[in-house]
N, CA, C and O atoms as a Tinker XYZ file with bonds, in Angstrom:
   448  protein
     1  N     99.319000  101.912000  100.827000    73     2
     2  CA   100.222000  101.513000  101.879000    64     1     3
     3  C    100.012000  102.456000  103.052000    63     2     4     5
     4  O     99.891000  103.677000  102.960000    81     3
     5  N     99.983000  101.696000  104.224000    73     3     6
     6  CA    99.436000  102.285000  105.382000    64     5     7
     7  C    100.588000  103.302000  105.921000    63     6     8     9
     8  O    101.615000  102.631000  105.823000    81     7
     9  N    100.852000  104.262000  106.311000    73     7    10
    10  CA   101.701000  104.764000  106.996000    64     9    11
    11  C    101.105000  105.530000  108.521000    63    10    12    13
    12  O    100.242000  106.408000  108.519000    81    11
    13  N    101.676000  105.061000  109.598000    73    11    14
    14  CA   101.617000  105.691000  110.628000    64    13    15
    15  C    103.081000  106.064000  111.833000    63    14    16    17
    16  O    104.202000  105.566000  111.935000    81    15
    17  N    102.661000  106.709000  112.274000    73    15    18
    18  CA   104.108000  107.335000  113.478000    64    17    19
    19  C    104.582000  106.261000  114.109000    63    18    20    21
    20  O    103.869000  105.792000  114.996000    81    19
    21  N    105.872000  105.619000  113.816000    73    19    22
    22  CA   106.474000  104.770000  114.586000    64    21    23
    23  C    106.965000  103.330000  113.771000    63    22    24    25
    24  O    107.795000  102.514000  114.172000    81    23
    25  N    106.079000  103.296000  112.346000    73    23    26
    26  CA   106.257000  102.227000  111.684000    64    25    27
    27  C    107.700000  102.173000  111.074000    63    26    28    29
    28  O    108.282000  103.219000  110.787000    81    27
    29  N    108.446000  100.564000  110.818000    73    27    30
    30  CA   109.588000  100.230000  110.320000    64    29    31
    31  C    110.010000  101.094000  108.900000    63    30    32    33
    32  O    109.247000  100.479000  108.155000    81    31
    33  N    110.466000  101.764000  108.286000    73    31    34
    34  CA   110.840000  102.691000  107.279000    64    33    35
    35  C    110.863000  101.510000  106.049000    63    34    36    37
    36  O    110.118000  101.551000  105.070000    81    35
    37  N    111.643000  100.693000  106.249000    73    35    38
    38  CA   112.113000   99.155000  105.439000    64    37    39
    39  C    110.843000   98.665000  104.978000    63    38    40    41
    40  O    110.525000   98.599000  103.791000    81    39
    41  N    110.028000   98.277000  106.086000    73    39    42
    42  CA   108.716000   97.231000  105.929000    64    41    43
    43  C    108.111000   98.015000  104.640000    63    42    44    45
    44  O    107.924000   97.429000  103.573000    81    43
    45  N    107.757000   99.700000  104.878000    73    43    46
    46  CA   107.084000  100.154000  103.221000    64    45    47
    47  C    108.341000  100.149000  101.987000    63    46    48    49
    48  O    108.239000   99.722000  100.837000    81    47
    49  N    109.334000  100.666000  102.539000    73    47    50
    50  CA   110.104000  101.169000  101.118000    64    49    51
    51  C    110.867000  100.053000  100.630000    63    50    52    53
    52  O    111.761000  100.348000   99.836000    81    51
    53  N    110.722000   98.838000  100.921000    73    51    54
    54  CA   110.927000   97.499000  100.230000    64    53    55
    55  C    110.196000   97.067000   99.117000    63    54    56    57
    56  O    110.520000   96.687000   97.992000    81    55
    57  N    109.154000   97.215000   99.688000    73    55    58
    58  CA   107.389000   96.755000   99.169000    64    57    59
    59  C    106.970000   97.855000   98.037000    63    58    60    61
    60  O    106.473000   97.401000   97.007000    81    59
    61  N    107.140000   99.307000   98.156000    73    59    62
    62  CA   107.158000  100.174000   97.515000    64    61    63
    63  C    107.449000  100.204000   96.397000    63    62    64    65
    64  O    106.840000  100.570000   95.393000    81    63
    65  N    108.803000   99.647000   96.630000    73    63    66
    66  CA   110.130000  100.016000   95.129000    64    65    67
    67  C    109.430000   99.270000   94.079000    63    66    68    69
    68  O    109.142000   99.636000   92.939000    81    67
    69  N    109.098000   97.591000   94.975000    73    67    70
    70  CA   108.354000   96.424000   93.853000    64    69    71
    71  C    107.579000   96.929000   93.702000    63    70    72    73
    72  O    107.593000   97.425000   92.576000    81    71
    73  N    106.363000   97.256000   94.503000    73    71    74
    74  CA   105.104000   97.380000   93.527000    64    73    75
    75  C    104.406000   98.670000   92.637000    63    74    76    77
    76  O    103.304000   98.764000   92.096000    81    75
    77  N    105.809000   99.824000   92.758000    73    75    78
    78  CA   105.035000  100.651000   92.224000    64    77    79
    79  C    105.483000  100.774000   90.624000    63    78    80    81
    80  O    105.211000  101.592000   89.745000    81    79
    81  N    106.260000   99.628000   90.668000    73    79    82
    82  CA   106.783000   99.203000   89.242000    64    81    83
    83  C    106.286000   97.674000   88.550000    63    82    84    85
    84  O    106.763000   96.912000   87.708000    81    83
    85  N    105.090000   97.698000   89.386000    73    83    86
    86  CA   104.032000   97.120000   88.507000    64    85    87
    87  C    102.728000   97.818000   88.112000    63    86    88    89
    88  O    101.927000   97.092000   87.523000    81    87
    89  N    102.362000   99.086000   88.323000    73    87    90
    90  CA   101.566000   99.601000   88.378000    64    89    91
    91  C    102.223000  101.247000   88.578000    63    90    92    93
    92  O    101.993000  101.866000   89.617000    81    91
    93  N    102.877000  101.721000   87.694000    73    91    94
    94  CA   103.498000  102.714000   88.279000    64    93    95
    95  C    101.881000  104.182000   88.125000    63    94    96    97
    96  O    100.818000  104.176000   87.505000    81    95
    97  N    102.423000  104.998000   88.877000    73    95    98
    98  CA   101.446000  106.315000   89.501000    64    97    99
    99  C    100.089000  105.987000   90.204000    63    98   100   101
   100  O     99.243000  106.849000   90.440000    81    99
   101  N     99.921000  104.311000   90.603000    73    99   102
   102  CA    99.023000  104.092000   91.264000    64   101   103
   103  C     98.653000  104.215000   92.638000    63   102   104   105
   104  O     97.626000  104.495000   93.257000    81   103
   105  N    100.343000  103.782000   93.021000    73   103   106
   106  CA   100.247000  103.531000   94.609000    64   105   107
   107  C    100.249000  104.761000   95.586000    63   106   108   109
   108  O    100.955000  105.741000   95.352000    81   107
   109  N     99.445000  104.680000   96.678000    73   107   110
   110  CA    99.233000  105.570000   97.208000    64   109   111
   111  C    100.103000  105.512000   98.521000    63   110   112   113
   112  O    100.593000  104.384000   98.590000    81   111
   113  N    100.454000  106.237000   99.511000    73   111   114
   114  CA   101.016000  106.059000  100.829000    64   113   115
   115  C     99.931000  107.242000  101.625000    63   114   116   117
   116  O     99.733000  108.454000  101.533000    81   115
   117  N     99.514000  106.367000  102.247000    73   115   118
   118  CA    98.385000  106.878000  103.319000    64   117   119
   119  C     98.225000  106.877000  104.905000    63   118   120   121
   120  O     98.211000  105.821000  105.539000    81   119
   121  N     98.127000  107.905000  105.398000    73   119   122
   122  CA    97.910000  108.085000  106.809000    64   121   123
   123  C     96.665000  108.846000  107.135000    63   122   124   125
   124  O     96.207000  109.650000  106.324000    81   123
   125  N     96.134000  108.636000  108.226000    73   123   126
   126  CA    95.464000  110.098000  109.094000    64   125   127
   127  C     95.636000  111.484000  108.617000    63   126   128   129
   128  O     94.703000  112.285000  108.578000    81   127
   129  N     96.627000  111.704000  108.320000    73   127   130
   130  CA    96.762000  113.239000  107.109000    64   129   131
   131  C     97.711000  113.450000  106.275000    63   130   132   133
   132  O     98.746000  113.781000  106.855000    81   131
   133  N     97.766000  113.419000  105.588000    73   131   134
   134  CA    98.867000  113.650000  104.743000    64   133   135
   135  C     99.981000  114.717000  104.797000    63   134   136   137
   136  O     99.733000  115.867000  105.159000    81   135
   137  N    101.093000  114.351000  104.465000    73   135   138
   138  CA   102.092000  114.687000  104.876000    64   137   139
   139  C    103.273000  113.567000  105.735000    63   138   140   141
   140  O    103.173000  112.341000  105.704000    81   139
   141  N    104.208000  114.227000  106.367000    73   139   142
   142  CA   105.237000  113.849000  106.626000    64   141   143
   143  C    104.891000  112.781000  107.664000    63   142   144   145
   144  O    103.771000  113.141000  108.027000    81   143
   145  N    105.153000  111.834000  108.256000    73   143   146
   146  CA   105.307000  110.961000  108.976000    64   145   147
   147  C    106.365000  110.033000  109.546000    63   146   148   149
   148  O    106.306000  108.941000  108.981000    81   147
   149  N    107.279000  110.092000  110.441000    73   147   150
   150  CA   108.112000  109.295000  111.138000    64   149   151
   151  C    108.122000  108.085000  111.830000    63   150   152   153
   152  O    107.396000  107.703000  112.747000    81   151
   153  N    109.218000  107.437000  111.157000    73   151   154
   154  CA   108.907000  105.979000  111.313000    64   153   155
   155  C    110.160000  105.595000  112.641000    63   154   156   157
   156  O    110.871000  106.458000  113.156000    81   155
   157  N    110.182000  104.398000  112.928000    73   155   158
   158  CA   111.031000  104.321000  114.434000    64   157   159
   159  C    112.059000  104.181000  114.497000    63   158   160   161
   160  O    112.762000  103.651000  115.357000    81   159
   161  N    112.402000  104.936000  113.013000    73   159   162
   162  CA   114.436000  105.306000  112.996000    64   161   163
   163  C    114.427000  106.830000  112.626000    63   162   164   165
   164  O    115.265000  107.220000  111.813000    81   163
   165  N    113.837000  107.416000  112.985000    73   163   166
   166  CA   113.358000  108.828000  112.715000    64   165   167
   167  C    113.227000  109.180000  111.066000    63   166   168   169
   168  O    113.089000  110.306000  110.588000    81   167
   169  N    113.295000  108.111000  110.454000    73   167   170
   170  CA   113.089000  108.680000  109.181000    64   169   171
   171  C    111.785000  108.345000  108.159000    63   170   172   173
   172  O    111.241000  107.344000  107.693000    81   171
   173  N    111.591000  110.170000  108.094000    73   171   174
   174  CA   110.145000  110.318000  107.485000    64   173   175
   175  C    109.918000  110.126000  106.019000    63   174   176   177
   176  O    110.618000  110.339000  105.029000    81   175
   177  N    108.344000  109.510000  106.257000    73   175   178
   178  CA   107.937000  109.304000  104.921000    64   177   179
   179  C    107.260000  109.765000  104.819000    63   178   180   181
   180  O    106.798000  110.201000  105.873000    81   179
   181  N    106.308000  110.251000  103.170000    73   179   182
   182  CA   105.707000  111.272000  102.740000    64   181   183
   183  C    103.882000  110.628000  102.726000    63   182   184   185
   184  O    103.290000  109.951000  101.887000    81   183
   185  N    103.638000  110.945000  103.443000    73   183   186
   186  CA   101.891000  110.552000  103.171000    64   185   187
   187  C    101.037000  111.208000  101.740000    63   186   188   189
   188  O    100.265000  112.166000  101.717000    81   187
   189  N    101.331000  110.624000  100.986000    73   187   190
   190  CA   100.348000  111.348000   99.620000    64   189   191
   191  C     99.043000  111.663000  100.226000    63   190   192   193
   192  O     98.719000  112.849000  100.191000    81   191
   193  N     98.287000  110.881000  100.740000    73   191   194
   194  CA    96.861000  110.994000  100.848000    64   193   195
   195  C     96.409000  111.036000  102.547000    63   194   196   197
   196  O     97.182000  111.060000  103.505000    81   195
   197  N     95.076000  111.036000  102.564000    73   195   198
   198  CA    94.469000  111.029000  103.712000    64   197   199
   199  C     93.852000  109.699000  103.838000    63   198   200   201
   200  O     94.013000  108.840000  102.972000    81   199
   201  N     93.182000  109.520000  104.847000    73   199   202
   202  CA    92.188000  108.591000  105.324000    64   201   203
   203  C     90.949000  109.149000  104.365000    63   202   204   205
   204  O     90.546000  108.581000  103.349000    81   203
   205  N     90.472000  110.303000  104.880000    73   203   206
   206  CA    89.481000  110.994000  104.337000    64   205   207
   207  C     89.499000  111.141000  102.842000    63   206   208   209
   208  O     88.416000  110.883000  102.316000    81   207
   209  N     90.491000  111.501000  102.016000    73   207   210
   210  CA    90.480000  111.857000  101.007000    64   209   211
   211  C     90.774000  110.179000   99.883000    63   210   212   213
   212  O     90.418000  110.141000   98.705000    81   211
   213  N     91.486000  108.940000  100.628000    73   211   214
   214  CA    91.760000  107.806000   99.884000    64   213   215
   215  C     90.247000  107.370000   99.142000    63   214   216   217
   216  O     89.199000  107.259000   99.777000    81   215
   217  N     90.350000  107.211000   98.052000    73   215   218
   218  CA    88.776000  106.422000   97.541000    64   217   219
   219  C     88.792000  104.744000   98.225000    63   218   220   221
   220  O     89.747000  104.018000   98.501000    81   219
   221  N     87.406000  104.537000   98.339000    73   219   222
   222  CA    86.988000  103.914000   98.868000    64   221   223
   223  C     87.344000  101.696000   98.410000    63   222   224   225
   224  O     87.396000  100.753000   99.200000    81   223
   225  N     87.506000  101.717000   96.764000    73   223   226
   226  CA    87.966000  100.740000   96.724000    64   225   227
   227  C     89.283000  100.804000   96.077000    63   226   228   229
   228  O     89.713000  101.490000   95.150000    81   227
   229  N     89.821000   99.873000   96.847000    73   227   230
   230  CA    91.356000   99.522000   96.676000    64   229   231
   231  C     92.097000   98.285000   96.476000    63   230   232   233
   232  O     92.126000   97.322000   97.242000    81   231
   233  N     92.800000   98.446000   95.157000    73   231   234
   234  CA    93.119000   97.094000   94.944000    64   233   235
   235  C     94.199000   96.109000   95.914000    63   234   236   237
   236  O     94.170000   94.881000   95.840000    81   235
   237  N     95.022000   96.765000   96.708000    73   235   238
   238  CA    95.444000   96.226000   97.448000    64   237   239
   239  C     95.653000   96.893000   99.052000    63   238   240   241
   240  O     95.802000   98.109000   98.942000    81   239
   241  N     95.695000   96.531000  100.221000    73   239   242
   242  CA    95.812000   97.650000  100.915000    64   241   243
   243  C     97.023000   96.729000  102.271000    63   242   244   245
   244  O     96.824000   95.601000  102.720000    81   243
   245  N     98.014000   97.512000  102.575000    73   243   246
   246  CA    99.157000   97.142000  102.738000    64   245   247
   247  C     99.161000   97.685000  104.113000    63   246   248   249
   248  O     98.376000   98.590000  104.395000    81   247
   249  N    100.163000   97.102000  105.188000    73   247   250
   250  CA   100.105000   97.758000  107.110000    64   249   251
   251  C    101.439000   97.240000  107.314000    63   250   252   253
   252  O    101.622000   96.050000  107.569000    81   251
   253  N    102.562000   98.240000  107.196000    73   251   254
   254  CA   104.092000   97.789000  107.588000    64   253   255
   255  C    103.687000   97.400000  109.406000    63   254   256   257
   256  O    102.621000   97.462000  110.018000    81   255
   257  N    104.850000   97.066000  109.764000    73   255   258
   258  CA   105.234000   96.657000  111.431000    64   257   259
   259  C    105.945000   97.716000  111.933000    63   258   260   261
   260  O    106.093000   98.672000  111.172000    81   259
   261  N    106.561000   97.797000  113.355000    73   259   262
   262  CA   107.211000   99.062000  113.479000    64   261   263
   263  C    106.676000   99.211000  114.644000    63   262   264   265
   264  O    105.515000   98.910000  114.922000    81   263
   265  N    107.748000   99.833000  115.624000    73   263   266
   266  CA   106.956000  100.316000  117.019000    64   265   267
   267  C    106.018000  101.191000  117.213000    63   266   268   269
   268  O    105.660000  101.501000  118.349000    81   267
   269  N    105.577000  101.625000  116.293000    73   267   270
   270  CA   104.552000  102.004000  116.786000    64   269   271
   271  C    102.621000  101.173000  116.738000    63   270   272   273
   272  O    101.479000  101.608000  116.883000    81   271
   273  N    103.220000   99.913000  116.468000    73   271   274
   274  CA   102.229000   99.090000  116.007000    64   273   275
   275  C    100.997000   99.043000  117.451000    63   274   276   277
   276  O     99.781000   99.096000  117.261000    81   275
   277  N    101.503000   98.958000  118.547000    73   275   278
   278  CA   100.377000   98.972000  120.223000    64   277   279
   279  C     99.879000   99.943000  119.771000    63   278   280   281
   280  O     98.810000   99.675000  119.222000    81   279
   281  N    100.225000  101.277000  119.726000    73   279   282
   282  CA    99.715000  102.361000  119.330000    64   281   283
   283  C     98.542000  102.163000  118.533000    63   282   284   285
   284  O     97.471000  101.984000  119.114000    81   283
   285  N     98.594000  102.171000  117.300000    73   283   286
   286  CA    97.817000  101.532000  116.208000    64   285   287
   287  C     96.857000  100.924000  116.378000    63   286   288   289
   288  O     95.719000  101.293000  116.089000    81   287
   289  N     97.296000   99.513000  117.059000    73   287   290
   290  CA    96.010000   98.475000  117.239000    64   289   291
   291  C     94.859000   98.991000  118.532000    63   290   292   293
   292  O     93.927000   98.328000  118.988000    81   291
   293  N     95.367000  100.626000  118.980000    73   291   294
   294  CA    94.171000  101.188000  119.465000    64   293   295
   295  C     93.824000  102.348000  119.187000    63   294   296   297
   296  O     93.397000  103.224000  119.939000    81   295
   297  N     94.042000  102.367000  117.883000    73   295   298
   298  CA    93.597000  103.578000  117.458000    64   297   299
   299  C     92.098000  103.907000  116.766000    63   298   300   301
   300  O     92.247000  104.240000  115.591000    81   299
   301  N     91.321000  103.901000  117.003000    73   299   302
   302  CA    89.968000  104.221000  116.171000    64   301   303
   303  C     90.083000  104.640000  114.654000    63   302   304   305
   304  O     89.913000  104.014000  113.608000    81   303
   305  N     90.342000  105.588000  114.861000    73   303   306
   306  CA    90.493000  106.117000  113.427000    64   305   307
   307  C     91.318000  104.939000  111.934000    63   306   308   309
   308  O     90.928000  104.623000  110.809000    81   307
   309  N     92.246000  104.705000  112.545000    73   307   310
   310  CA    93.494000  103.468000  111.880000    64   309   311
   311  C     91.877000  102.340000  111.690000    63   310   312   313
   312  O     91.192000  101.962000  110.740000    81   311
   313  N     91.860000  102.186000  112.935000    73   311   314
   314  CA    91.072000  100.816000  112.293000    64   313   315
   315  C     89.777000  100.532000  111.661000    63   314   316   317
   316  O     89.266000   99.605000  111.033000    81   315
   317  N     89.346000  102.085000  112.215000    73   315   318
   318  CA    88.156000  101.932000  111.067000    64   317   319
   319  C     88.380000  102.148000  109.646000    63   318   320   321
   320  O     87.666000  101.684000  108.757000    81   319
   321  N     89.478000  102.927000  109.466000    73   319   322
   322  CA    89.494000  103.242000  108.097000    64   321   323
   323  C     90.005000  101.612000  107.605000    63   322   324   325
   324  O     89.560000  101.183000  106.540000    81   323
   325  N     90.903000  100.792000  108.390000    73   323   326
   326  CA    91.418000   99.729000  107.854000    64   325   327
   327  C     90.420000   98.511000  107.693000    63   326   328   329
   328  O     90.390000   98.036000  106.558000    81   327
   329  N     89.572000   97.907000  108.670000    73   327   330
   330  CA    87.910000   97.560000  108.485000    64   329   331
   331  C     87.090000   97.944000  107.364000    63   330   332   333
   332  O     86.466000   97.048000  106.795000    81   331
   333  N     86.964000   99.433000  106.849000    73   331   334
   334  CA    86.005000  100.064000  105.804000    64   333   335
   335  C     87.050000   98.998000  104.290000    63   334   336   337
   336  O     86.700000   98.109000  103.514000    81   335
   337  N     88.318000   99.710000  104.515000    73   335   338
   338  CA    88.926000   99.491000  102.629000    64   337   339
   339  C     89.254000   98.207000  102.596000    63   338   340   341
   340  O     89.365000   97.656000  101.501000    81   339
   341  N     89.530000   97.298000  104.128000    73   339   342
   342  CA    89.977000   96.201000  103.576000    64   341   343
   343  C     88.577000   94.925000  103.092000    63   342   344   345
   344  O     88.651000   93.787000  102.630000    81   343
   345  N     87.459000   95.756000  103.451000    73   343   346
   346  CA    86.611000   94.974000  103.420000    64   345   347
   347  C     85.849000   94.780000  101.659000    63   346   348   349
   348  O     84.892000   94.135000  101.232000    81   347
   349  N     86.792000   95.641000  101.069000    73   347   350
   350  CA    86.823000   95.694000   99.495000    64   349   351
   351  C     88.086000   95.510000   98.592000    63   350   352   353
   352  O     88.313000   95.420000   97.386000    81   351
   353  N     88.677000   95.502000   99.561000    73   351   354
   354  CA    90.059000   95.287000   98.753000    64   353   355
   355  C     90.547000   94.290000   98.163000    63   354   356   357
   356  O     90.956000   93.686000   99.155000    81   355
   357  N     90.871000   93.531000   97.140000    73   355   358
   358  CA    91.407000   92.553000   96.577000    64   357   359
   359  C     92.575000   91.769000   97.349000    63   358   360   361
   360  O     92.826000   90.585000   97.575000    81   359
   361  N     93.095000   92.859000   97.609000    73   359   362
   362  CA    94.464000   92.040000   98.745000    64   361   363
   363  C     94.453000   93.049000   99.954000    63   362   364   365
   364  O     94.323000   94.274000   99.954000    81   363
   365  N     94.645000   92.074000  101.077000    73   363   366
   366  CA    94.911000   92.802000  102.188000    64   365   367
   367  C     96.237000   92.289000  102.877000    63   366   368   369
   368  O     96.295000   91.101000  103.196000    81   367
   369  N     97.172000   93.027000  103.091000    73   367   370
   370  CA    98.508000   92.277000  103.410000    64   369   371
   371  C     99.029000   93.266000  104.360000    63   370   372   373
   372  O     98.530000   94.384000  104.492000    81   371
   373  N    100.318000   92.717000  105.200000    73   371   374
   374  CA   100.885000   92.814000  106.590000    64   373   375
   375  C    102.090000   92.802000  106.215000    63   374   376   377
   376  O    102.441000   92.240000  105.177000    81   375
   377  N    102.974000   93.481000  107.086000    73   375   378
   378  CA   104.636000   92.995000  107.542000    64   377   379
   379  C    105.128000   92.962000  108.965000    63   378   380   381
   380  O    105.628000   93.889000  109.603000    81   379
   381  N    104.929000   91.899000  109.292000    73   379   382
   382  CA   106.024000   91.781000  110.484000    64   381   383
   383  C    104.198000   91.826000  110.927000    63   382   384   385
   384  O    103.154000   91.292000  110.552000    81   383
   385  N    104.780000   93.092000  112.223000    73   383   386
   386  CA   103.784000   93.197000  113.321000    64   385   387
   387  C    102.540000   94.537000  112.632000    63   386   388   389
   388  O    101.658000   95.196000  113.182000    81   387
   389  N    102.977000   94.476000  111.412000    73   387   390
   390  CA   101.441000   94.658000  110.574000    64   389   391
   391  C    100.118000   94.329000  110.801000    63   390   392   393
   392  O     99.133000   95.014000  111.076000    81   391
   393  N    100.387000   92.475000  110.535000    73   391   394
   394  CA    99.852000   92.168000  110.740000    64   393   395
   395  C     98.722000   91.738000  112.288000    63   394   396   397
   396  O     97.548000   91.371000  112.254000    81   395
   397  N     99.563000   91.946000  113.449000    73   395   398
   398  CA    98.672000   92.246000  114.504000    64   397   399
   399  C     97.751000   93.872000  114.664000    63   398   400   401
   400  O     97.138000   94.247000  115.664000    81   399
   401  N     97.890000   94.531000  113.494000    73   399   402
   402  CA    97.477000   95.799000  113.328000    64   401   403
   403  C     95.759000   95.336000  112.517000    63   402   404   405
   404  O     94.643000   95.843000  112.635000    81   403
   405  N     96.365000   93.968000  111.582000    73   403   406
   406  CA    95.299000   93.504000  110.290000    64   405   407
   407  C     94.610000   93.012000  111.363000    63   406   408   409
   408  O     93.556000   93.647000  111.346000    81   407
   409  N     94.580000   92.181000  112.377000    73   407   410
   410  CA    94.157000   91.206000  112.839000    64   409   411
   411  C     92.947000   91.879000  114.183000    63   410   412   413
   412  O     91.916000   91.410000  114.665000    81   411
   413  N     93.683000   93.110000  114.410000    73   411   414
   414  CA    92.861000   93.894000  115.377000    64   413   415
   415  C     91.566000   94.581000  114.834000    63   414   416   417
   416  O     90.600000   94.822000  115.557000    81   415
   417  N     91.629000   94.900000  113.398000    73   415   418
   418  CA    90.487000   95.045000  113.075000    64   417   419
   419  C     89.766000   94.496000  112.946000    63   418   420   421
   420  O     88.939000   94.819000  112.092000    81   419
   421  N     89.625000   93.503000  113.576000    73   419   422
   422  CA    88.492000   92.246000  112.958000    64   421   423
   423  C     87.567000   92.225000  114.582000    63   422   424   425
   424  O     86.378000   92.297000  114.893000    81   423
   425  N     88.871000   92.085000  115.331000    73   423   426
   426  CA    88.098000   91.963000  116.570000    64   425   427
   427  C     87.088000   92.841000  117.158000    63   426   428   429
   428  O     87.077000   94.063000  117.006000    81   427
   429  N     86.014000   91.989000  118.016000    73   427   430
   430  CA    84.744000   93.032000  118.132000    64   429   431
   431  C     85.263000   93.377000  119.736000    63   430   432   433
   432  O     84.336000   93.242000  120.535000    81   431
   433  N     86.431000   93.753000  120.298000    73   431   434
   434  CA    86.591000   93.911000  121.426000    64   433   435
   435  C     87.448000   95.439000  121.443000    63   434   436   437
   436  O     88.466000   95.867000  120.899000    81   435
   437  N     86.222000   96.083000  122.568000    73   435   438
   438  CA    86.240000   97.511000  122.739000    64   437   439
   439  C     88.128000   98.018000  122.610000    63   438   440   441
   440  O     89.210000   97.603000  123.024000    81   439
   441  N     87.671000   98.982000  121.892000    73   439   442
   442  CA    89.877000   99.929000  121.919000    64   441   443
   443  C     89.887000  100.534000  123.063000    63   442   444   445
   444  O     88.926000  101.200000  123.450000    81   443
   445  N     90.724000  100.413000  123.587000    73   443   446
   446  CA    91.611000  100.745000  125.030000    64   445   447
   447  C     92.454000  102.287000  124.683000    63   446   448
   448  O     93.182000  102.798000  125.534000    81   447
């Protein structure tokens, strides 16, 4: 599960509760670095992992919504890493304005 600065708190810890009780000690919460991260009600969530450090295939790979989503859909780093895992991933899924986060990686038009 994707985590970045600005995303809805709800959109992961909904999704969370379910799925890490189908698969419990699997799920990962991932950002740019691990550690703390604030979402756009000031309340932070814990990044287990890195970009760098996440392995490479993943069975599902998840992008809450949240103001900070413009941000995001020009971020280099976000989208390459989201391009590389989703392009192996079994499921690739969105919430809300996630999904214009999913949808930007696809496009071959230069980040601003």
């Amino acid at each position: 599960m994707l985590l970045y600065p600005g995303m809805t708190a709800l959109d992961v810890v909904g999704p969370q509760g379910m799925l890490a009780g189908l698969a419990p000690g699997t799920l990962d919460l991932v950002a740019q670095t691990a550690g703390p991260v604030s979402s756009d009600s000031g309340l932070s969530l814990i990044a287990t992992t890195s970009f760098a450090d996440r392995p490479s295939d993943l069975d599902m790979l998840f992008v809450p919504g949240g103001d900070g989503t413009a941000a995001q859909m020009r971020d280099a780093a976000t989208l390459a890493f989201l391009r590389d895992r989703a392009s192996r991933a079994r499921w690739v899924t969105g919430v809300c304005t996630g999904s214009l986060i999913l949808r930007r990686r696809t496009q071959a038009l230069p980040v601003r």
